[in-house]
C-alpha positions in Angstrom: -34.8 7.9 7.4 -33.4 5.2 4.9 -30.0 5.4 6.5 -31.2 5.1 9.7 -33.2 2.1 9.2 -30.2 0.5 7.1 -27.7 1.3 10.1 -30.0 -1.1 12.7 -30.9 -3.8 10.3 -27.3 -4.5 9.8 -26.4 -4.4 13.8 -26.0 -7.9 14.4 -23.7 -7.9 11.7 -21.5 -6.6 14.4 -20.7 -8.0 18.0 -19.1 -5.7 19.7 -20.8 -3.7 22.1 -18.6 -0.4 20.8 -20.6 -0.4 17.6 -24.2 -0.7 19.1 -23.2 2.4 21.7 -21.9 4.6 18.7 -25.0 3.9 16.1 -27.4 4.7 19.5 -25.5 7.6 20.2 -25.6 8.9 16.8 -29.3 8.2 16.4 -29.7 10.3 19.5 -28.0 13.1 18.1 -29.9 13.1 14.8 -33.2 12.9 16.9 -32.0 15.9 18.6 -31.4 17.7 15.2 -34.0 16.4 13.3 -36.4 19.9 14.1 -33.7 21.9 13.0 -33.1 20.0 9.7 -36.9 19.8 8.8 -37.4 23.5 9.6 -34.4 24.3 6.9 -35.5 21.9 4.4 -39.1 22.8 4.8 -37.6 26.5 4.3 -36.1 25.2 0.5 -37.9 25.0 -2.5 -39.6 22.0 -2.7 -38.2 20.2 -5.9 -35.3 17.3 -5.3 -33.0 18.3 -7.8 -33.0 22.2 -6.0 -33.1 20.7 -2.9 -29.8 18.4 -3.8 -27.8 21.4 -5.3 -27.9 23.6 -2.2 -26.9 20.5 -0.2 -23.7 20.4 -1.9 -22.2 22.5 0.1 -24.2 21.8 3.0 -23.0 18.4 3.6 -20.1 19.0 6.2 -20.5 22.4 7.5 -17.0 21.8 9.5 -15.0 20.5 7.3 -11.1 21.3 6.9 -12.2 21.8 2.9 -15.0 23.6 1.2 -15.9 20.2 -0.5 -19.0 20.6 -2.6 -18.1 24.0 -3.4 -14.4 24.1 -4.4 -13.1 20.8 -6.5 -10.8 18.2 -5.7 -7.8 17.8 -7.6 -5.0 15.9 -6.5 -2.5 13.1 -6.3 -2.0 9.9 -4.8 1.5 8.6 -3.4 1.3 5.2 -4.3 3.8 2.5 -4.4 5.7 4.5 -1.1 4.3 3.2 2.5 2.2 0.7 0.8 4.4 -1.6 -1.8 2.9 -2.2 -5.0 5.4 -4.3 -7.6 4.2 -2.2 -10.9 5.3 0.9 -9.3 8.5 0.0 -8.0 9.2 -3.4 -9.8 13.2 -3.3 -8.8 12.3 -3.7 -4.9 10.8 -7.2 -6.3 13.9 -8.1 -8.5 16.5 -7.5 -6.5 15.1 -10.2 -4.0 15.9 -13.1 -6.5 12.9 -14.3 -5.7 9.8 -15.2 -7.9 7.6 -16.0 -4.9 7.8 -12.4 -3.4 4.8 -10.5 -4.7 3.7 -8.4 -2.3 4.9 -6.4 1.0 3.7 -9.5 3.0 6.0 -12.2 0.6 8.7 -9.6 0.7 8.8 -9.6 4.5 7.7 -12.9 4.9 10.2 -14.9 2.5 13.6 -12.5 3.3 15.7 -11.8 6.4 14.5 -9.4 9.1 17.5 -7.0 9.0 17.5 -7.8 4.7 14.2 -6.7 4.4 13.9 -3.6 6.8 17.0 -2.1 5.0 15.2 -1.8 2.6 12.1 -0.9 3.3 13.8 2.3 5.3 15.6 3.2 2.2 12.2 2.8 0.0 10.6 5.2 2.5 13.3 7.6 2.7 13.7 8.2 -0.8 10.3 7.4 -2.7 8.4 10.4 -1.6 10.8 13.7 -0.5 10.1 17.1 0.5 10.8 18.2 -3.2 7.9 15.8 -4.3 5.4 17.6 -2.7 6.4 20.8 -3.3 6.5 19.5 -6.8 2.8 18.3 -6.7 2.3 22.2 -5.4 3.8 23.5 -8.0 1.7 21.7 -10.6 -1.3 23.2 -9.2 -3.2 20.5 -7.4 -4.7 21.3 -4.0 -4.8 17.5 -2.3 -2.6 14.4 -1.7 -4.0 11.2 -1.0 -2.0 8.9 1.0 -2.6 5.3 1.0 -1.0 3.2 4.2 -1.0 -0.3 5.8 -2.9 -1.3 8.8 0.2 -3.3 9.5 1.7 0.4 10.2 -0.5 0.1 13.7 -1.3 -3.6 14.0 0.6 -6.6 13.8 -0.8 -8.5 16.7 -1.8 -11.9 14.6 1.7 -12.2 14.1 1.8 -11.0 10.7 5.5 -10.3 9.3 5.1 -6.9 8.2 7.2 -4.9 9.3 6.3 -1.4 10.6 7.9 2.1 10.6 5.4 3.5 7.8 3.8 5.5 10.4 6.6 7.9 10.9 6.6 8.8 7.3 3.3 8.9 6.9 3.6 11.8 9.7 6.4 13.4 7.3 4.7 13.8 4.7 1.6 15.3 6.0 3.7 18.1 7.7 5.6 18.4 4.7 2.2 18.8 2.8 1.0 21.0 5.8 3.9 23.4 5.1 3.4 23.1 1.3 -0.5 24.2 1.6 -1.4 20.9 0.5 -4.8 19.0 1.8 -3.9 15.2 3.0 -6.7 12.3 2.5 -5.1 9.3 5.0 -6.4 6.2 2.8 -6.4 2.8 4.8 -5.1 0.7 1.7 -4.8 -2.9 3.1 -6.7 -4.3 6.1 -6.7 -7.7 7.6 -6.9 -10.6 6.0 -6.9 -8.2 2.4 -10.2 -6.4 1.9 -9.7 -7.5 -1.7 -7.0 -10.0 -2.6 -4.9 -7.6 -4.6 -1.3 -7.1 -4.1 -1.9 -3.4 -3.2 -4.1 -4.5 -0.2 -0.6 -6.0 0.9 -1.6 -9.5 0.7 -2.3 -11.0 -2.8 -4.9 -13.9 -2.3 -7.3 -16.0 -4.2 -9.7 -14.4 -2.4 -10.2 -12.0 0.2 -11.1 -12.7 4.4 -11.5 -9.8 5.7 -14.9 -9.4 5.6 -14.9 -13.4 6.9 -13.5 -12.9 10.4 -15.1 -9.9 12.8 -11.5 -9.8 14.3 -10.4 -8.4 11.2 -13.2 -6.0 11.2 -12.4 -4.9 14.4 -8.7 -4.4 14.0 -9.5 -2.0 11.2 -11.9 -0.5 13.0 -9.8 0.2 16.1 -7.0 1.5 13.7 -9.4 4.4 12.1 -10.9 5.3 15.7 -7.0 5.7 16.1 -6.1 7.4 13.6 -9.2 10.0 13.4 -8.2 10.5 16.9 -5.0 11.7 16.3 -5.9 13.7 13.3 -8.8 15.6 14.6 -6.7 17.7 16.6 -6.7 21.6 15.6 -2.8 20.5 15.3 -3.0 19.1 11.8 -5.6 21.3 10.0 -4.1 20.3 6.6 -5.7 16.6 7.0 -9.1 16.5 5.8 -10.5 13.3 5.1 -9.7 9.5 6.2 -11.0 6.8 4.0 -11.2 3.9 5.9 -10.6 1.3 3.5 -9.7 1.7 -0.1 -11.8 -0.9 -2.7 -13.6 -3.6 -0.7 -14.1 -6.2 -3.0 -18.2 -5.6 -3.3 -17.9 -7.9 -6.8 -18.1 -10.9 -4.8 -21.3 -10.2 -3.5 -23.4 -9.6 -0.5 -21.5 -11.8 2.0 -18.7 -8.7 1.3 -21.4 -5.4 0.9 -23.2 -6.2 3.6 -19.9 -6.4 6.3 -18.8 -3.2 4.1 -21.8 -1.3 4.7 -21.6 -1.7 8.3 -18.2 -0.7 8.8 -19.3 2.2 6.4 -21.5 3.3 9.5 -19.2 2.0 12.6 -16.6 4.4 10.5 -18.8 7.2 10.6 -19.0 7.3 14.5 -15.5 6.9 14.4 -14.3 9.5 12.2 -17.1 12.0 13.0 -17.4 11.6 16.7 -13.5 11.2 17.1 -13.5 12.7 20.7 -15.7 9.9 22.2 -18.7 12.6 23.1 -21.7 14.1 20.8 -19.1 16.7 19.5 -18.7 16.1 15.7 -14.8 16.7 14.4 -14.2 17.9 11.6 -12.5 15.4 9.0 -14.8 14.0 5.9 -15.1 10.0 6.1 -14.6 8.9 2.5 -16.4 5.6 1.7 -15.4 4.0 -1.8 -17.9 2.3 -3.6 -17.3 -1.4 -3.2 -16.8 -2.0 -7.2 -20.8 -1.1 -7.2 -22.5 1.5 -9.7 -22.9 5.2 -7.7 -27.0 4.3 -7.8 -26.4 1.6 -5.1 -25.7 3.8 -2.8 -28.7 5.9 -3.6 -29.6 7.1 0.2 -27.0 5.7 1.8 -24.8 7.9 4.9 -26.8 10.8 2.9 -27.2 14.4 4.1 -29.0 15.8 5.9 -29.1 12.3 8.2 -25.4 12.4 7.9 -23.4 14.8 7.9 -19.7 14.7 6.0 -19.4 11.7 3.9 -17.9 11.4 0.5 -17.7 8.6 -2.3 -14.8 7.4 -3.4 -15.3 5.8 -7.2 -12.3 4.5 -9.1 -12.0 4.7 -12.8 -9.7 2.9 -14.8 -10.1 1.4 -18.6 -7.5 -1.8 -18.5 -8.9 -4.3 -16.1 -10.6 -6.3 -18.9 -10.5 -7.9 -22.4 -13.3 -5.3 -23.8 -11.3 -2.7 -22.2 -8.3 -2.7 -23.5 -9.6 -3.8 -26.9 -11.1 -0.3 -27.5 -9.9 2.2 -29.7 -8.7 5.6 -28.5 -11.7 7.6 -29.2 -13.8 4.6 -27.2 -11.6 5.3 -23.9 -12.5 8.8 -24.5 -16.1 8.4 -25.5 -16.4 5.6 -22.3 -14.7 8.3 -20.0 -17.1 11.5 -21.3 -20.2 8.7 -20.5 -19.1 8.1 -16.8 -18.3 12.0 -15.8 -22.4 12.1 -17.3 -23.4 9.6 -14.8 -20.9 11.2 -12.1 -22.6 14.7 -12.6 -26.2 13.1 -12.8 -25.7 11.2 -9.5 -24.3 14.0 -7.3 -27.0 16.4 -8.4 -29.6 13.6 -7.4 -31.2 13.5 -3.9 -30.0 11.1 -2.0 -25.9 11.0 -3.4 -23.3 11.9 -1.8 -20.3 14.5 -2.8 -18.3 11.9 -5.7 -14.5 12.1 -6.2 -12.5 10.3 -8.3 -10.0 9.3 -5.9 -7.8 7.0 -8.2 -7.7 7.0 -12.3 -4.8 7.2 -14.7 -3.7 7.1 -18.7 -3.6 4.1 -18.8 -5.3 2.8 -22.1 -2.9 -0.8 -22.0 -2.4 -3.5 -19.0 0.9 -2.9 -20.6 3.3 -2.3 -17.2 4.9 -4.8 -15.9 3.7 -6.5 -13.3 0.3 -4.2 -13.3 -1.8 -7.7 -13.0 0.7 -9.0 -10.5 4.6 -9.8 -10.2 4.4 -13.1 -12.5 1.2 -12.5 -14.8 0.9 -10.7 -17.9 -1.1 -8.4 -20.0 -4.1 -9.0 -22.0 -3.1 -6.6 -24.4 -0.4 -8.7 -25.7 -2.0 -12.3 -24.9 -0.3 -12.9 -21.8 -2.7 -12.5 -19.2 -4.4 -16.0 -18.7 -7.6 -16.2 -21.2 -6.5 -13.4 -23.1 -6.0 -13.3 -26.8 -3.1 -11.1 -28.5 -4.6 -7.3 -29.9 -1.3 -6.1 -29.9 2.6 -5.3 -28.5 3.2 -3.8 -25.3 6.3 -1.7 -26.1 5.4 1.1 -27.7 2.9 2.1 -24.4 4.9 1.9 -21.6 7.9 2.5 -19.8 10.1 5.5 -20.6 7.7 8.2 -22.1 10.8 10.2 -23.9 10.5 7.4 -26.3 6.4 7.4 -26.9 5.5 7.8 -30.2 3.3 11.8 -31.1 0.5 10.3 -31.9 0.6 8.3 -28.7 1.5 11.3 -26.4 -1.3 13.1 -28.7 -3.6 10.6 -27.3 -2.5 11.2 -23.5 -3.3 14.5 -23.3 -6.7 14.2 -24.8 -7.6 11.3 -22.7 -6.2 13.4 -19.6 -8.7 16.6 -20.7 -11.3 14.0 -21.2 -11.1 12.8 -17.3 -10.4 15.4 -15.7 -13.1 17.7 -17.1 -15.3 14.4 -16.9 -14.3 13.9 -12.7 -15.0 17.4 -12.1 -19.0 17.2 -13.0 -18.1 16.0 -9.6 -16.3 16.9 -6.8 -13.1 16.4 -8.5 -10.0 14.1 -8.8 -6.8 12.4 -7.0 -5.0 10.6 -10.1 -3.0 7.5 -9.5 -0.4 7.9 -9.4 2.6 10.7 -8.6 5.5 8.7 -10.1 6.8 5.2 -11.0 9.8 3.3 -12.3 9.1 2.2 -15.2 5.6 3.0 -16.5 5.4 6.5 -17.3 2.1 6.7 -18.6 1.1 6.2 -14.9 2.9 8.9 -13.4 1.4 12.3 -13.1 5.2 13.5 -12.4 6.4 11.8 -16.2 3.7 13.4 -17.3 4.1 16.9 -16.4 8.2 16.0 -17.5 6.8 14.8 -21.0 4.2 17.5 -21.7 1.1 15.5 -22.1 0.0 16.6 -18.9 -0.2 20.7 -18.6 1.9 22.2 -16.0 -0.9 24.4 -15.1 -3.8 22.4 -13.9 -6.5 23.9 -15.6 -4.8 24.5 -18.9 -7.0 22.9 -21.9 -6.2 22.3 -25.5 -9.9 20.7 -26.5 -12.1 22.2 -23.8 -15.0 20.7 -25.7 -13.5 16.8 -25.6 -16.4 16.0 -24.2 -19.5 18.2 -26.2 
C-alpha cells in the first residue's frame, strides 16, 4: 500500500476538487478489488522475484498490446507536430532570424500568415503515408508520436499556432491501416515542463511545475485526449504519455508536482469514461531524469493496474560522455540494459521501455544543444574543451567513414539487445535533415541499421 499512501500525502499538492474525487474514487475501487488480488497473490509462490515475473504480463490485463509479454520496438516522429531546430534546422534558417529557436520564437517573432504557411507545409510533408508504411516495412511494431499542448490549448494567449491536431489524427489512421501501435506523447506543456526547445519553449528554467494553472491545463488536455482515444474506434492507440521528461534534475520542488500528476494521470487515462470502468490504453510515466530505483513501488501492480516507464538513454549530453571511446558507449550501454533487466524483474518496477535513444556517440548536429550553441565535442559548447572535429560524424551518412559506420551498427546491436532486457524500444528518431546518424530511416538507407529488425551481426555485443 506504498502507492496508496504516496497518492494522499501529495493531495494538497493539488487544488482542484477533480483530483481529490478521482484519487477517492480509485481508492474505492482498489478496496473493492483488494480480496481478489490477495487471494491470487496468496495463490503464487511466495518468492518476490517469481512473484514479479508472472506480473509482467499481468500488469494491464486490457490493454490494446500484450506489453510485458511481447517487446516494444518502434519509432518516434520527432521534429513533425512538435518543432525541434536539430531535426529540421532549414525551418529555422529560412526565417533570417537568430532569435527564433523554438516553435514558440518561430510564431512569436514572424507574421501570422508567414508563419502558418509554413507550419502547414512542415506538417504536410514531414511525416507521409509512405513513412509509415516505411517504418512497417522495417519491422517495428510501434510509433511514438510526440505533440504540443498548444495543439488543444492556447487560452493564456500563447502564439502558437494550432492545426497539429489534425495530423496527429492522420497519422494514427495511417498507422491504424499500416498495423502499427501509436503511443500519443504530450511533448511540451505549459510554461515547458523542462526548458528545452523540444518542450516548445526554450527557457532558463522551467514553470510548469510553478503555476497549478499549468498543471491543470495539461491535465485537462490528457483527460481530453484519453477520452477520445479510448473509444473501440481507434484500437491501434495504446498508450498516452502524459508528459515527456519533466525536468526531476532540479529537484523536489519539480518530482513532487510530477509525482502527483503521475497519479491525477492515472485517473485520467485509466478511468477515461468518468465511471469505475477502467479503459484500456497504458499511461506511460517517464522517469523525471531519476534512476529506475526511485520509483521502486511507485503506480506499481497489483495497486495499479497499466503503467509503464518511460527511461531515456542517450550518451552526448555531457563532457564525460562524449569523451568516451567507442567501446565505452558500448560497454556504458550493455551496463544500463543490466540495470533495465534487474529493475523490471524486481518487485515493485513497472514494465521499462526505452522510449527515446539514438547513435549518437557526438553532440555533433547542428543545433542539437540549441539553435545558437555548440558542441562539446569540438569545444564549442560553453565550458567545453576541444576532443575533436565534428565533420566526420554527422550530416550526410553516404560520406561516413567504415570504421565509423562499423561502429554504428555495433552500438545499434548493443542498445537494442540491451532495451529489450526490458520491454523494448522507440528510437529517436525516424528521419532528419541533416544528421543522419539520428535517423533510423538514414540508417536503414546506409546499412548500419538492418532492414530486418531482429537481424544481428555480434549477437553476443553484450556477453
Amino acid at each position: 500500500m506504498v502507492a496508496i499512501t504516496l497518492l494522499f500525502a501529495l493531495l494538497p499538492l493539488t487544488a482542484s476538487a477533480s483530483s481529490i474525487w478521482s484519487a477517492h474514487r480509485h481508492k474505492q475501487i482498489r478496496r473493492e478489488r483488494s480480496s481478489e488480488q490477495l487471494a491470487r497473490r496468496n495463490a503464487t509462490d511466495a518468492s518476490a522475484s517469481n512473484i514479479a515475473e508472472r506480473s509482467l504480463a499481468k500488469r494491464g490485463p486490457a490493454l490494446r498490446f500484450p506489453y510485458g509479454s511481447q517487446d516494444v520496438k518502434g519509432v518516434n516522429l520527432g521534429g513533425w507536430l512538435v518543432l525541434e531546430p536539430f531535426i529540421t534546422p532549414s525551418l529555422f534558417d529560412q526565417t533570417g532570424n537568430d532569435a527564433i529557436v523554438d516553435e514558440y520564437t518561430f510564431c512569436q517573432y514572424q507574421p501570422y500568415e508567414v508563419a502558418h504557411a509554413k507550419l502547414v507545409a512542415h506538417w504536410e510533408t514531414w511525416i507521409t503515408e509512405t513513412d509509415i508504411w516505411a517504418i512497417k516495412n522495417a519491422g517495428l511494431n510501434h510509433i511514438r508520436i510526440p505533440i504540443g499542448y498548444w495543439a488543444y490549448d492556447t487560452s493564456a494567449g500563447e502564439p502558437y499556432h494550432k492545426g497539429a491536431d489534425a495530423y496527429l489524427r492522420k497519422a494514427i489512421g495511417w498507422a491504424g491501416a499500416a498495423g502499427l501501435k501509436v503511443w500519443i506523447d504530450l511533448h511540451g506543456a505549459p510554461g515547458s515542463q523542462n526548458g528545452f526547445d523540444n518542450s516548445g519553449q526554450r527557457k532558463s528554467y522551467p514553470l510548469w511545475h510553478t503555476n497549478q494553472s499549468n498543471v491543470d491545463r495539461t491535465s485537462a488536455i490528457i483527460k481530453r485526449l484519453a477520452a477520445e482515444y479510448s473509444q473501440d474506434k481507434y484500437p491501434h492507440v495504446t498508450a498516452i504519455a502524459p508528459l515527456n521528461e519533466p525536468a526531476g534534475f532540479y529537484g523536489q520542488d519539480v518530482l513532487s508536482v510530477t509525482r502527483q500528476f503521475w497519479y491525477d494521470s492515472y485517473g485520467n487515462i485509466r478511468y477515461p469514461f468518468g465511471n469505475d470502468q477502467q479503459g484500456n490504453l497504458l499511461e506511460v510515466i517517464h522517469d523525471a531524469f531519476q534512476p529506475l530505483s526511485y520509483w521502486n513501488d511507485f503506480a506499481n501492480y497489483p495497486q495499479f493496474e497499466g503503467v509503464a516507464m518511460d527511461t531515456h538513454i542517450y550518451e552526448v549530453f555531457s563532457n564525460q560522455e562524449v569523451a568516451r571511446n567507442w567501446d565505452q558507449h558500448i560497454e556504458s550501454i550493455c551496463n544500463r540494459g543490466r540495470t533495465i533487466e534487474s529493475w523490471t524483474k524486481s518487485a515493485g518496477s513497472l514494465w521499462t521501455v526505452v522510449g527515446e535513444w539514438s547513435l549518437a556517440a557526438y553532440d555533433c548536429a547542428p543545433y542539437l544543444n540549441g539553435r545558437g550553441v555548440g558542441s562539446r565535442y569540438d569545444g564549442t559548447y560553453p565550458g567545453s574543451s576541444k576532443l575533436g572535429d565534428c565533420a566526420a560524424f554527422t550530416g550526410d551518412g553516404s560520406h561516413f567513414f567504415r570504421e565509423y559506420k562499423d561502429f554504428l551498427r555495433r552500438f545499434w546491436e548493443a542498445q537494442v539487445t540491451s532495451f529489450e532486457k526490458g520491454q523494448g524500444w522507440i528510437y529517436w528518431t525516424w528521419k532528419t535533415e541533416k544528421a543522419d546518424e539520428w535517423s533510423y530511416s538514414a540508417g536503414l538507407e546506409h546499412g548500419w541499421i538492418p532492414k530486418d529488425v531482429n537481424d544481428r551481426i555480434y549477437p553476443g555485443i553484450c556477453g
